[in-house]
C-alpha positions in Angstrom: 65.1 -8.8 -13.5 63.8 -5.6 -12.3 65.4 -3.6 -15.7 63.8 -6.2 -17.7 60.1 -6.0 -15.9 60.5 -2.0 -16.3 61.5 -2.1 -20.0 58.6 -4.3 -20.7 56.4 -2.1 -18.4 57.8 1.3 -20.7 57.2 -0.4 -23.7 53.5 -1.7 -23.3 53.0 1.9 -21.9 54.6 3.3 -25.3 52.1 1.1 -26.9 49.0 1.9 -25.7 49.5 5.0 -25.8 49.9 5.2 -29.2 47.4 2.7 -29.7 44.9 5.4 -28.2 46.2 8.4 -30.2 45.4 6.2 -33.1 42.2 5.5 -32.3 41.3 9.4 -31.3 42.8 10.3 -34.9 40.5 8.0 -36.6 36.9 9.4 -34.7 38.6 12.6 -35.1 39.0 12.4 -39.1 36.2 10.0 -39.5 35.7 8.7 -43.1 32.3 9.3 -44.8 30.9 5.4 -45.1 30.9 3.8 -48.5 29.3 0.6 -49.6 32.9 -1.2 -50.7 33.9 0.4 -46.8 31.0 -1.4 -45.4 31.4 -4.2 -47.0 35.0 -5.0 -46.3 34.3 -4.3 -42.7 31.5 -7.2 -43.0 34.1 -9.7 -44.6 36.4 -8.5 -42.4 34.2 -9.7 -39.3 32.9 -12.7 -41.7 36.3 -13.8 -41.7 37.4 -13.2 -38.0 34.5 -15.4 -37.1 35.2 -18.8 -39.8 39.0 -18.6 -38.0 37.6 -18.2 -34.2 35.2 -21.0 -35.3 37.7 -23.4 -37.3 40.2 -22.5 -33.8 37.7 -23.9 -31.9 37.1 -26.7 -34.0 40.4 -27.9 -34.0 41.4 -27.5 -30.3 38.0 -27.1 -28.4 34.9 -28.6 -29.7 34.7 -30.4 -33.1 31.1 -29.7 -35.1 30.3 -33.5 -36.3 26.9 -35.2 -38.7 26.1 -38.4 -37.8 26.5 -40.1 -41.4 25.2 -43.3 -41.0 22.9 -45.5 -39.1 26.3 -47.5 -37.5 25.3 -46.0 -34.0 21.2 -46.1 -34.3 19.5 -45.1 -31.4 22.2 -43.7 -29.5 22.8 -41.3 -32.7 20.5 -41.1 -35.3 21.0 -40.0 -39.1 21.6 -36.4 -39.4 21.9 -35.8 -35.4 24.3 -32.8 -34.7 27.2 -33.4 -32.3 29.9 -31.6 -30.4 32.9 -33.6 -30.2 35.8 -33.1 -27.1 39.0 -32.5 -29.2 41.2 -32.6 -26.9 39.5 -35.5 -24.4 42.3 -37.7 -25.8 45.8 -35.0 -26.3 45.5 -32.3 -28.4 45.7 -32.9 -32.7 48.2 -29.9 -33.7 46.3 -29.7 -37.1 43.8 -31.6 -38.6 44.8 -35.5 -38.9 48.3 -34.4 -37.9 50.6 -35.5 -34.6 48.9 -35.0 -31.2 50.4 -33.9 -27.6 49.2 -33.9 -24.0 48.4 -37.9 -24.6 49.9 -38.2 -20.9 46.9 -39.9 -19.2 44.6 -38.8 -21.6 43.4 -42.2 -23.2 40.1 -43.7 -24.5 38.0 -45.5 -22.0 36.0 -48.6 -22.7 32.5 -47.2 -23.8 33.5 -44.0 -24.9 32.0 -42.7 -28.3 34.6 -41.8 -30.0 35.6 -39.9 -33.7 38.8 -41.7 -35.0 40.2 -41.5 -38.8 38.7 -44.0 -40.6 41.3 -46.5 -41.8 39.7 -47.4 -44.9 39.8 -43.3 -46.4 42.0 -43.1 -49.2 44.5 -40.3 -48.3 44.0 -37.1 -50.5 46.9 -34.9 -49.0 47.5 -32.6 -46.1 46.5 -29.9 -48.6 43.5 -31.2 -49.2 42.5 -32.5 -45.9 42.7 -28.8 -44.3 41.0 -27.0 -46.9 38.2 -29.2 -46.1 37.9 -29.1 -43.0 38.4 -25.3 -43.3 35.3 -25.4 -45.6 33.2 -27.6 -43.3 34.0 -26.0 -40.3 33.5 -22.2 -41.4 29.9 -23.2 -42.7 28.6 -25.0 -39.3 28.5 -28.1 -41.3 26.2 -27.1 -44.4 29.1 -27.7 -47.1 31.4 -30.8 -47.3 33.6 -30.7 -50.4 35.2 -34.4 -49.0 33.5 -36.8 -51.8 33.5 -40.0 -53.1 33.8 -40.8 -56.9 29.9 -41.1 -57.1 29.3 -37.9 -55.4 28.2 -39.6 -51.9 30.1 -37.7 -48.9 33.1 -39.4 -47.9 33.3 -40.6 -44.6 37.1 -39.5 -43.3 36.1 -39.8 -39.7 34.1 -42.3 -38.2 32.0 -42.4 -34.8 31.8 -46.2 -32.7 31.6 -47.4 -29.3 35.3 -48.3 -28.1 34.5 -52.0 -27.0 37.8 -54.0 -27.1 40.9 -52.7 -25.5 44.5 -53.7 -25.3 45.7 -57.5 -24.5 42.2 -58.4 -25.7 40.5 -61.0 -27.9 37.0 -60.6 -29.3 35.0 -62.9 -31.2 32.0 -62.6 -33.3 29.6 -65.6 -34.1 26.3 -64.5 -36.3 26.7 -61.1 -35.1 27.4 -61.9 -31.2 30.2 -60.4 -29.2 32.6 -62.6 -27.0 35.2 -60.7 -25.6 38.2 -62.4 -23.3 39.9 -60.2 -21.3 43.7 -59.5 -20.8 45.2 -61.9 -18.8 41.8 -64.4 -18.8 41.6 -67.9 -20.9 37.4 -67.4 -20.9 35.4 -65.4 -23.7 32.5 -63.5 -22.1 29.4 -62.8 -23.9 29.0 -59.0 -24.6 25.6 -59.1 -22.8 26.8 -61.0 -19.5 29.9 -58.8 -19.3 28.1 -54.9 -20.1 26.0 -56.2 -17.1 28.9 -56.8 -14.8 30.5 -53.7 -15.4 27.5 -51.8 -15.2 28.4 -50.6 -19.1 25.9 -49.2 -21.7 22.9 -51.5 -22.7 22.7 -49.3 -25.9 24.3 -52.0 -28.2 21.9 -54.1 -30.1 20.8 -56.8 -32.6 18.1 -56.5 -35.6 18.6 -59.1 -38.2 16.8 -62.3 -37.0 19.0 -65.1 -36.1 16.9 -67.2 -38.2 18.6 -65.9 -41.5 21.9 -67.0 -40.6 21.4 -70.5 -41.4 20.9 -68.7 -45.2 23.7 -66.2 -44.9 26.1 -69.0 -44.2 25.1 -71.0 -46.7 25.5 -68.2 -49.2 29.1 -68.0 -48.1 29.6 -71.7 -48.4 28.2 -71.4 -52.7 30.1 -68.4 -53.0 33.4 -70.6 -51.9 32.3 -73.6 -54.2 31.7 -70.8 -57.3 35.3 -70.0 -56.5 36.7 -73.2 -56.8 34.6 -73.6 -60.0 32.7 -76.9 -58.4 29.2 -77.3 -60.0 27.7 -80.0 -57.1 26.8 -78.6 -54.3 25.2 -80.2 -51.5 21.0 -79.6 -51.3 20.7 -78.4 -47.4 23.0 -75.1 -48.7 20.6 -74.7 -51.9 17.7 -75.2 -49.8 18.8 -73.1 -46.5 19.7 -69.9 -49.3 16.8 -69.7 -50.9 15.3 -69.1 -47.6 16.8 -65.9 -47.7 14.0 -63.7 -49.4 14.9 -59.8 -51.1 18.1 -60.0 -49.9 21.3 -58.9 -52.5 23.6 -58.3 -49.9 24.7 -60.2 -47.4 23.3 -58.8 -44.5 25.9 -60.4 -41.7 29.2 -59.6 -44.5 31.8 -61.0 -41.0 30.0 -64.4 -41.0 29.0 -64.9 -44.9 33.4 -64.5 -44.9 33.7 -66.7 -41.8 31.7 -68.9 -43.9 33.4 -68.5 -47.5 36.5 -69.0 -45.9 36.0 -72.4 -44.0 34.7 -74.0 -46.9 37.4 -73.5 -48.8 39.8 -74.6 -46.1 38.0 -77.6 -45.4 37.7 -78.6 -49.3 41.4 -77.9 -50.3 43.1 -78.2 -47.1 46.3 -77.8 -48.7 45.8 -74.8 -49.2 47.6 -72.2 -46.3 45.7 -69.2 -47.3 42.6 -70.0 -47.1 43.2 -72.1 -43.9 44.8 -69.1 -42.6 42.1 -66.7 -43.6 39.5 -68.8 -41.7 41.4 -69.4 -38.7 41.6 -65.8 -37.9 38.0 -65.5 -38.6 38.2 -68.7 -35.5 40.4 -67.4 -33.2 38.7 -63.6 -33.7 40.5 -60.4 -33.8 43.3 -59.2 -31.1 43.8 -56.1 -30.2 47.6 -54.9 -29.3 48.9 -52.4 -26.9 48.5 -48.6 -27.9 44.4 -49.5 -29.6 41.1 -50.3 -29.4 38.7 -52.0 -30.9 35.7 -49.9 -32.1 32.2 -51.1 -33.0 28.5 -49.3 -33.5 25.9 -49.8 -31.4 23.8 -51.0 -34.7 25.5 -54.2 -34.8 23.6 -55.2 -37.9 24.3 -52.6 -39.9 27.8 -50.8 -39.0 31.2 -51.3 -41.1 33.4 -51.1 -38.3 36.6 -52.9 -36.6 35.2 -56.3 -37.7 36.3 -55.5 -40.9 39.3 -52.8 -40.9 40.9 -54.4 -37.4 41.7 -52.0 -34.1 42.8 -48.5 -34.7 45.4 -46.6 -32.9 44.3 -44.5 -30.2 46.7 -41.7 -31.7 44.2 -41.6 -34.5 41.2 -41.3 -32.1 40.8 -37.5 -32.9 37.9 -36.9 -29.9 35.0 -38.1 -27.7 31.5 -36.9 -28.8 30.4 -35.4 -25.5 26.6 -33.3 -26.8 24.1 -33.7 -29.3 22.9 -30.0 -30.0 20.3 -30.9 -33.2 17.7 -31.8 -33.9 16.6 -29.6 -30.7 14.2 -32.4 -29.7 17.1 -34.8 -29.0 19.8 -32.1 -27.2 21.2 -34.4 -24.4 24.2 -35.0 -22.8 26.1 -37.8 -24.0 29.5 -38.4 -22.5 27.9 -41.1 -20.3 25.9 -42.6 -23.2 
């Protein structure tokens, strides 16, 4: 042991001390400075700094834009955020397998980044270059883009509300969640209450307009099935819905296109299947969660692509650091 220490003392030694013969050399023969010199040595540090700050991007502290309104007021549009990458185990490379997941797992509440489910895979290749890009421009350039231009939306940022062994059910945009082990559904407001959980989580649409937005599901279903009568209290309760072309509620117009067209042909398995699970609501196994935005009216999230893996939830958002107005904390939000 001792030889080994001494050789490796004798060769760091060796080392530095030609490292500092170098260095007197080069102030001693000094080069006149040149434009293409200096600006190499600019690129030089340009460069140095895009791979500290992509490092840190992937290991450290992930730079994130708020894309959508999904998690309005918590996060608005265009809000700046630093994200804990390795809160959850540590992502090797971008999208790729994670380690130190030992006791490292989401917690309910937690904001959280995870690869969204619905992204169309463009390649390893493609998904580092990007990144590379994003990250060594703080954010200003995002090559990641949809057919029409729009920025594609590879990771997504929820609230993690369900968790593992759990049901939750959604009736005109309400919450029930029932609990591992219980036979009871909860509403989402009694239950954040009793666990002292965030009150962040809200409702906009009026619940007056669900009368409409079921009906609309219930024509759609008899469209469908090419039936021309329809019965008048679903003419009459649409065309209460006023400048809408869009379902506004998309989970319960389906809850509602789905029953229909079990209850009309009830012979037919798929569509009784369809709307039972829109009944019995959406279970979330062992090893995921559940995510949802604290917009409820206006978030595409697990209600529509199911639980995610928590091996693809890449990090917690932890600070907001723009607009400078809004800097706050948020790894209790």
């Amino acid at each position: 042991m001792n030889k080994f220490l001494l050789s490796i003392q004798s060769k760091t030694e060796a080392y530095l001390t030609v490292r500092k013969a170098r260095k007197a050399y080069q102030i001693a023969v000094k080069k006149p400075r040149t434009f293409v010199g200096e600006l190499f040595s600019w690129l030089d540090a340009l460069l140095f700094a895009i791979v500290v700050v992509i490092l840190i991007n992937q290991y450290l502290f992930q730079l994130f834009v708020i894309p959508s309104p999904s998690m309005v007021h918590t996060l608005e549009i265009g809000d700046r955020v630093f994200v804990g990458k390795n809160s959850y185990g540590l992502e090797l490379y971008s999208a790729g397998k994670k380690v130190g997941t030992k006791n490292r797992v989401v917690h309910r509440d937690n904001i959280i980044t995870f690869y969204n489910p619905e992204y169309p895979n463009k390649g390893v290749f493609f998904n580092v270059l990007s990144q590379f890009i994003y990250s060594g421009t703080f954010t200003l350039v995002n090559i990641d883009r949809n057919e029409d231009g729009s920025v594609a939306e590879r990771l997504l940022v929820k609230r993690a509300v369900g968790f593992p062994e759990e049901v939750v059910r959604f009736h005109e945009g309400n919450v029930k969640i029932r609990k591992a082990g219980s036979t009871a559904f909860e509403d989402e407001i009694s239950f954040r209450t009793e666990n002292g959980l965030s009150r962040a989580p809200f409702r906009s649409l009026d619940a007056g307009q669900y009368d409409g937005i079921e009906a609309w599901g219930s024509l759609y279903a008899y469209q469908e099935l090419g039936v021309k009568t329809v019965p008048a209290y679903l003419s009459s309760a649409y065309s209460n819905l006023t400048n809408t072309r869009y379902p506004e509620d998309m989970y319960q117009f389906e809850a509602s296109r789905t029953r229909t067209k079990a209850l009309f042909n009830p012979t037919d398995f798929s569509a009784r299947s369809a709307s039972r699970a829109y009944q019995e609501g959406i279970y979330v196994g062992k090893g995921q969660v559940l995510p949802l935005g604290d917009n409820r009216d206006d978030s595409r999230d697990g209600r529509y692509f199911g639980p995610v893996w928590q091996k693809n939830v890449n990090g917690r958002v932890l600070f907001r650091f723009w607009p400078l107005s809004r800097i706050s904390y948020l790894g209790n939000a």
